[in-house]
N, C-alpha and C positions, 0 to 999 in steps of 0.2 A: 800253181799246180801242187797239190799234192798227191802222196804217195797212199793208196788205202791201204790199208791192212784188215784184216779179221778178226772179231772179237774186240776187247776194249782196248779204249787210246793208248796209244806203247805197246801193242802185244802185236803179234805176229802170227799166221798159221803154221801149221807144217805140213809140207806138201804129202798128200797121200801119193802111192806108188799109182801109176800110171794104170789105172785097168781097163782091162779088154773089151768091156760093155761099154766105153766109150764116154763115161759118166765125166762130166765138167770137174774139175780139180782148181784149188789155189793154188798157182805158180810162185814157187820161194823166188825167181827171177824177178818176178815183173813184165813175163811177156805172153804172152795169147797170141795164139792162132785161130779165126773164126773164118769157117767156110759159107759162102753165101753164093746163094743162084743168082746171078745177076746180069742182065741183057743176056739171056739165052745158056751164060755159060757160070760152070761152077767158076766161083773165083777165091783163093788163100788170102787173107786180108794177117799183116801182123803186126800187132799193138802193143802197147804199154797199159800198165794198170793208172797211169796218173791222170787225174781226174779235175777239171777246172772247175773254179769255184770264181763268184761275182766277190764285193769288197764285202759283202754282209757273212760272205760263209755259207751262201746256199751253191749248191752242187749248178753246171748250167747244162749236164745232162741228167738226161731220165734217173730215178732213182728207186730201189724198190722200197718199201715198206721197212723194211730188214736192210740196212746200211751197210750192215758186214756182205751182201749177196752181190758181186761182182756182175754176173750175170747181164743185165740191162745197162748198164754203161759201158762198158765191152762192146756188148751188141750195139748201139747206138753209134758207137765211135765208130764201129767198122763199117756200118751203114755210111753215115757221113763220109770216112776217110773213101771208100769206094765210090760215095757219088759225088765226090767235087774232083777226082780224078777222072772222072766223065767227063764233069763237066766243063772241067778248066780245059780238055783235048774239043770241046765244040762239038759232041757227040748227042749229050746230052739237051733233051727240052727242059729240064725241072731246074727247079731250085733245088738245093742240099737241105731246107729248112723245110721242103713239103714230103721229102723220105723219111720225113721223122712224123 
């Protein structure tokens, strides 16, 4: 696992203040809150920025275009982490690999 950052390798963002239009931000922690509709109800999913990677060094989530864009591996993760908590409770018909 590692830890992403923004911008080039060794640099770091700086968190912008929190604004009121709701606009996605880089967390200086390392942690996320993503809200997701999920079986009928909103659900708070909360994450870390750390990111797995296979032995080659390719990411084994979604990634965008733009590496530094947290965005889509965030989301993916919170997807996942919300549907194997489905699924591990026997609630769930899917697999966690067909919500992606």
């Amino acid at each position: 696992m590692v830890r992403v950052t923004c911008g080039s390798p060794g640099t770091t963002c700086t968190p912008a203040p929190s604004p009121p239009t709701r606009i996605p931000v880089h967390s200086a922690s390392g942690k996320y809150a993503v809200k997701l509709f999920w079986m009928g109800c909103w659900r708070k999913v909360i994450l870390d920025d750390l990111i797995p990677f296979d032995a080659e060094g390719r990411s084994l989530l979604p990634q965008c275009e733009n590496e530094s864009e947290l965005w889509l591996p965030i989301l993916s993760k919170a997807i996942i982490k919300i549907a194997s908590l489905n699924y591990n409770s026997g609630d769930g018909d899917s697999e966690v690999s067909e919500c992606l």
